[in-house]
C-alpha positions as CSV (number, residue, x, y, z in Angstrom):
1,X,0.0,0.0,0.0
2,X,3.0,2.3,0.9
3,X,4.5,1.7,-2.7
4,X,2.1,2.4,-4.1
5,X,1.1,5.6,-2.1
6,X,-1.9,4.8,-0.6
7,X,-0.8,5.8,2.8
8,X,2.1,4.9,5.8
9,X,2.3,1.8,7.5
10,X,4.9,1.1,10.3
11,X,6.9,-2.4,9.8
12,X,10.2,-4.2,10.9
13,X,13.2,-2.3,9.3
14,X,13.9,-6.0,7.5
15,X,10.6,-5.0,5.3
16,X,11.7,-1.7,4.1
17,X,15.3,-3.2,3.0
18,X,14.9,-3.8,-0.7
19,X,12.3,-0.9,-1.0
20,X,14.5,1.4,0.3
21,X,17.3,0.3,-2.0
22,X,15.3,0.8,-5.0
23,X,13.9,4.1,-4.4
24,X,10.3,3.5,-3.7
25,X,10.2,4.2,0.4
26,X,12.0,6.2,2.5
27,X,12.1,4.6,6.2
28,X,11.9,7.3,9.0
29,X,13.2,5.9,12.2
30,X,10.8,5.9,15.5
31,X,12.7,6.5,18.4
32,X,9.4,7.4,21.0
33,X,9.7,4.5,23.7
34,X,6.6,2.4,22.5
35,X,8.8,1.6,18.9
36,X,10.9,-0.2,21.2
37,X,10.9,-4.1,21.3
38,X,12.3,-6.3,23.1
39,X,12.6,-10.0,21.5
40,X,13.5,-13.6,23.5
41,X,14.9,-16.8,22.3
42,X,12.7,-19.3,23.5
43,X,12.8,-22.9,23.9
44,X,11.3,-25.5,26.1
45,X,12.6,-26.7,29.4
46,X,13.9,-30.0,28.5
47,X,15.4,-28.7,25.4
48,X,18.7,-28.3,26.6
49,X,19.4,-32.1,26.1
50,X,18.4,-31.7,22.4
51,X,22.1,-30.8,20.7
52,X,20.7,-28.9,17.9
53,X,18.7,-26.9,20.1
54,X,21.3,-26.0,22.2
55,X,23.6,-25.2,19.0
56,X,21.3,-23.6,17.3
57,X,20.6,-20.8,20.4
58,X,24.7,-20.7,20.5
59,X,24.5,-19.5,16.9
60,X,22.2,-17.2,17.5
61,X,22.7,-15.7,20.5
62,X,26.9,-15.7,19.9
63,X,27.6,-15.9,16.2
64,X,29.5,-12.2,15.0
65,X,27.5,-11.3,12.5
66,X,24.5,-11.8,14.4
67,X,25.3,-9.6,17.8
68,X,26.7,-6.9,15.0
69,X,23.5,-6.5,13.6
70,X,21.4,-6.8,17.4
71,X,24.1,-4.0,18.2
72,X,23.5,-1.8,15.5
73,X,19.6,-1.6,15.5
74,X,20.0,-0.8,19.5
């Protein structure tokens, strides 16, 4: 609808990637406190014995590239 200027709409900043890259949106940041989100891995209790579980929150809660990009949207 935004694209195609019908109105505004406010979405995760992963939406507005491509659009933005191609000219068709411009993305205005909200800063005001009820933009802000906060996000949690979650996973069962008895999870912890499954590896890939357990590997798979190590990769995401440790991998570089991951924490680079938590950093920079904070």
């Amino acid at each position: 609808m935004v694209e195609s200027g019908v109105g505004a709409a406010i979405v995760p900043a992963s939406v507005v990637s491509e659009s933005e890259r191609i000219g068709r949106v411009v993305p205005l940041a909200i800063s005001d406190s009820w933009a802000v989100r906060h996000l949690y891995l979650v996973r069962t209790a008895d999870s912890e014995k499954n590896e890939l579980v357990r590997e798979f929150a190590q990769i995401l809660l440790n991998d570089p590239q991951i924490v680079a990009a938590r950093i920079q949207k904070e």
